[in-house]
C-alpha positions in Angstrom: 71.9 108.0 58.0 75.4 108.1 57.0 77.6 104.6 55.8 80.2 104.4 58.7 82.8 102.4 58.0 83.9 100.3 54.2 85.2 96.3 54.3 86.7 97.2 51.1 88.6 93.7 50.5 91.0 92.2 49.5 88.8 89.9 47.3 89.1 86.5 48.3 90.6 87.2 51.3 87.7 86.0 53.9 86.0 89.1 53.9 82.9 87.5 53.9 83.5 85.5 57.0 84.3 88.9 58.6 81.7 90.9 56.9 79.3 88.0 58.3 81.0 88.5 62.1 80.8 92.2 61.9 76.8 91.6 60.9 75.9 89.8 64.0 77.2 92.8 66.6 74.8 94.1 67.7 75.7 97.9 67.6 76.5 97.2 64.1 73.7 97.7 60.9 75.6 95.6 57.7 73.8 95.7 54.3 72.3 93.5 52.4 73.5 92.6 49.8 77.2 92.1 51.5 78.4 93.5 48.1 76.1 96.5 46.8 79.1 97.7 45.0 77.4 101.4 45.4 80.6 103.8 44.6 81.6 101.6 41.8 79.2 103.6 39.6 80.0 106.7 38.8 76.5 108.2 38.9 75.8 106.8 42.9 74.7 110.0 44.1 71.3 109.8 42.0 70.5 106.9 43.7 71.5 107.6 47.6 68.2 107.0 48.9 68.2 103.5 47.1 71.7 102.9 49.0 70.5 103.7 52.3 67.1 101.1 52.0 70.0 98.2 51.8 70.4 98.9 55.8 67.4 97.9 57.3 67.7 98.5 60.9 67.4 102.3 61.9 69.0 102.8 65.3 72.4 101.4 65.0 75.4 103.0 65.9 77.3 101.9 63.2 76.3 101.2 59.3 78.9 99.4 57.1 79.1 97.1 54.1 81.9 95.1 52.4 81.9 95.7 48.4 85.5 94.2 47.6 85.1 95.8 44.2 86.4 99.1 46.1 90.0 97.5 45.7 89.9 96.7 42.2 91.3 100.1 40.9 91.3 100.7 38.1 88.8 98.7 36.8 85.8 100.6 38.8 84.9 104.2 39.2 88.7 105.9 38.8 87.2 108.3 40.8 86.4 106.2 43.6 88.7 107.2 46.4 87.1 110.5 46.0 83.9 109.8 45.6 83.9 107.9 48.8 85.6 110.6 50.2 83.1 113.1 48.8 80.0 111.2 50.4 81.3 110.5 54.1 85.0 112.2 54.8 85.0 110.6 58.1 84.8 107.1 56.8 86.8 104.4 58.2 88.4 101.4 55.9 88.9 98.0 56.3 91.5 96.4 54.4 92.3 92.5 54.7 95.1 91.1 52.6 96.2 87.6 51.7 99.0 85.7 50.6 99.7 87.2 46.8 99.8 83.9 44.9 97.2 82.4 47.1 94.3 84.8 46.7 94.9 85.1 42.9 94.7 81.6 42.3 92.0 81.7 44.5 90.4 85.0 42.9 90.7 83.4 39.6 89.4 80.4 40.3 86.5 81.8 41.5 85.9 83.8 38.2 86.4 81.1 36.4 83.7 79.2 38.0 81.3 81.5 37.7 81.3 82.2 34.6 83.3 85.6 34.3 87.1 84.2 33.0 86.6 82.2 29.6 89.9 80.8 29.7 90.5 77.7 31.8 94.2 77.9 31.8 95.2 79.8 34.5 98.4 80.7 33.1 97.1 82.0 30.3 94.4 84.0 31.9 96.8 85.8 34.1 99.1 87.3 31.4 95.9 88.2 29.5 93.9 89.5 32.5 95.4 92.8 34.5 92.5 92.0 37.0 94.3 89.3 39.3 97.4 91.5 39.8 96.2 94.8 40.0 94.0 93.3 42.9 96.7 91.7 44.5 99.0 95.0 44.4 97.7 96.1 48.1 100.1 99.1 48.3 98.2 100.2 44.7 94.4 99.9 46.3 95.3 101.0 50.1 97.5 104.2 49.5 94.8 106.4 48.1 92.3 105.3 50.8 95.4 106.9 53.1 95.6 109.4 51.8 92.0 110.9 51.5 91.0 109.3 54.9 94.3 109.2 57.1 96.3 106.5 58.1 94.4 106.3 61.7 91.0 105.9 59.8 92.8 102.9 58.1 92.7 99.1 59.1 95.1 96.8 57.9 94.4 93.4 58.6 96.1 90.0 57.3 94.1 86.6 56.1 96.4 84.7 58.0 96.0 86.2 60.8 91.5 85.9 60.9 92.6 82.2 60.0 94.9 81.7 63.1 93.1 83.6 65.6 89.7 85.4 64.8 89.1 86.4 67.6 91.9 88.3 68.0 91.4 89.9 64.9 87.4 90.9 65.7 88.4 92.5 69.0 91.3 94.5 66.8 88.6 95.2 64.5 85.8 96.1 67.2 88.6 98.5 68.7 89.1 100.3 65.3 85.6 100.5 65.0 85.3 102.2 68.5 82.5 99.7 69.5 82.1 96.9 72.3 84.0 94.0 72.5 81.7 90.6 71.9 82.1 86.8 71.8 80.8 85.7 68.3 79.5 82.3 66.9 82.7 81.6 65.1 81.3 78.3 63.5 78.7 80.1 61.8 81.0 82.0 59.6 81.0 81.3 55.9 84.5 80.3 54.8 83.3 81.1 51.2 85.7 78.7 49.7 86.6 78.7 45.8 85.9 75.0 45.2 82.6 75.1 46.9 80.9 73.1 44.0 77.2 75.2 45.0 79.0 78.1 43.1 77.3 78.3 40.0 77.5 80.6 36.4 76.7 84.1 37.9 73.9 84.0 35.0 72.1 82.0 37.4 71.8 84.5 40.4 68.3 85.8 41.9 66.2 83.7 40.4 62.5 85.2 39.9 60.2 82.9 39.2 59.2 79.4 41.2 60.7 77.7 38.2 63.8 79.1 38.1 64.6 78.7 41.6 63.6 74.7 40.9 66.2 75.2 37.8 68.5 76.6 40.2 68.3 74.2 42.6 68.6 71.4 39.8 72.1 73.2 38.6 73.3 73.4 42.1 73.5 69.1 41.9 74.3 69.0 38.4 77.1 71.2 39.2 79.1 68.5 41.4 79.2 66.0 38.0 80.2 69.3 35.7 83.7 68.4 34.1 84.0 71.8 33.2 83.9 73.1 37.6 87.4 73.8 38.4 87.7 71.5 42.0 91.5 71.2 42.2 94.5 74.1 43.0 95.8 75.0 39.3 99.9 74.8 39.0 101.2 78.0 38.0 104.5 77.6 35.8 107.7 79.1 37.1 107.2 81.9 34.0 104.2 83.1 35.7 105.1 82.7 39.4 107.8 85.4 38.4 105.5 87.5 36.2 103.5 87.8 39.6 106.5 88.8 41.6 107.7 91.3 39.5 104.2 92.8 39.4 103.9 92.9 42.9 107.6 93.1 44.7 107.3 96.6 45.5 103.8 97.0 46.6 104.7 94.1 49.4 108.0 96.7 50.3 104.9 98.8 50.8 102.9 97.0 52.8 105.9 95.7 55.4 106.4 99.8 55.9 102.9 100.1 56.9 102.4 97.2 58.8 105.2 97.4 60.2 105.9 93.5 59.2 107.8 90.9 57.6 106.0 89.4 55.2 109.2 87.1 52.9 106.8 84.5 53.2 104.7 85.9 50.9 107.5 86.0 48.1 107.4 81.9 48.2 
């Protein structure tokens, strides 16, 4: 078998609600984990065999997963454009982006959370942390994925949009992907909000043992009186609202000439 088609982010930008929609067609085979993260390590092609036992089902038409690593360059694999490249040349991209300030907020609330940004300030963790804005620079992740795999193998979607009308944007989607069109159970989508207060210090995922899934559990109600959970949208200052923007003003040039779109809005 050969991985068909990448939902390579942006993070925080509902990818697992349409990871999860993409999972239930049924021409589709989707991993599990979501997330293997498999090209992010440099040394993936020792362990191809490993990669391919994530898809369990054998006869589907299509194989995909949705590691939103993939568009954290350069943080991951610098090679990883061509490495994907190197492993299936024919492989199609999906690419769904968000509201700048939104999904960094969002992004680093969500590390913050779980345990992977120590500093509680958000302010202060984005002038100290390259990891929100070189994530939220779409034009910076995308552009390679053009240009190894084309511009037609290329699907640019918008949060906005899946938020509006997601069934619009699966049939888009289902068209790219050059299989059926189906009615989904939208309701059953996972919205995989930040301030879901189950979210717990990633130190604390796959529990092994009956006792530390009873710990688990224990945290997961513990974790609704925690002082320390971050529940509430964070103020950014006016000093880092225009940090962001000059960070990210011409990758959003970028993306209009792609898309095709206006997108002022997202300079607000």
């Amino acid at each position: 078998m050969t991985v068909d088609f990448l939902l390579i982010g942006a993070a925080k930008s509902a990818t697992t609600s349409l990871s999860n929609a993409l999972a239930q067609h049924p021409e589709i085979c989707f991993s599990n984990p979501k997330e293997p993260e498999f090209f992010c390590k440099e040394n993936w092609r020792d362990s191809i065999d490993s990669y391919h036992s994530l898809f369990k089902k054998k006869t589907a038409k299509l194989y995909g997963e949705g590691s939103t690593n993939y568009s954290k360059f350069p943080h991951y694999n610098k090679n990883i454009h061509e490495d994907i490249f190197n492993y299936n040349p024919n492989m199609k991209i999906i690419y769904m982006m968000r509201h700048p300030t939104d999904r960094i907020i969002s992004h680093y609330i969500h590390s913050y959370n779980r345990g992977h940004e120590p500093i509680k300030d958000i302010n202060t963790a984005l002038m100290s942390n390259r990891h929100y804005l070189d994530t939220a620079r779409y034009a910076m992740q995308i552009e390679p994925y053009i240009k190894y795999f084309g511009r037609k193998n290329v699907l640019l979607l918008f949060f906005e949009d899946f938020i509006a009308n997601p069934e619009e944007v699966l049939n888009v989607t289902f068209d790219f992907l050059k299989i059926n069109r189906i009615s989904l159970n939208l309701k059953s989508l996972n919205s995989n909000k930040s301030f879901n207060r189950r979210v717990l210090h990633h130190k604390y995922d796959n529990p092994k043992t009956v006792f530390d899934k009873i710990k688990k559990a224990v945290l997961v109600l513990q974790n609704y009186f925690n002082s320390d959970f971050i529940s509430q949208k964070p103020k950014l200052t006016t000093e880092t609202k225009a940090f962001i923007w000059h960070n990210i003003a011409n990758d959003i040039k970028k993306i209009e000439e792609l898309t095709d779109r206006n997108l002022s809005h997202w300079t607000n």
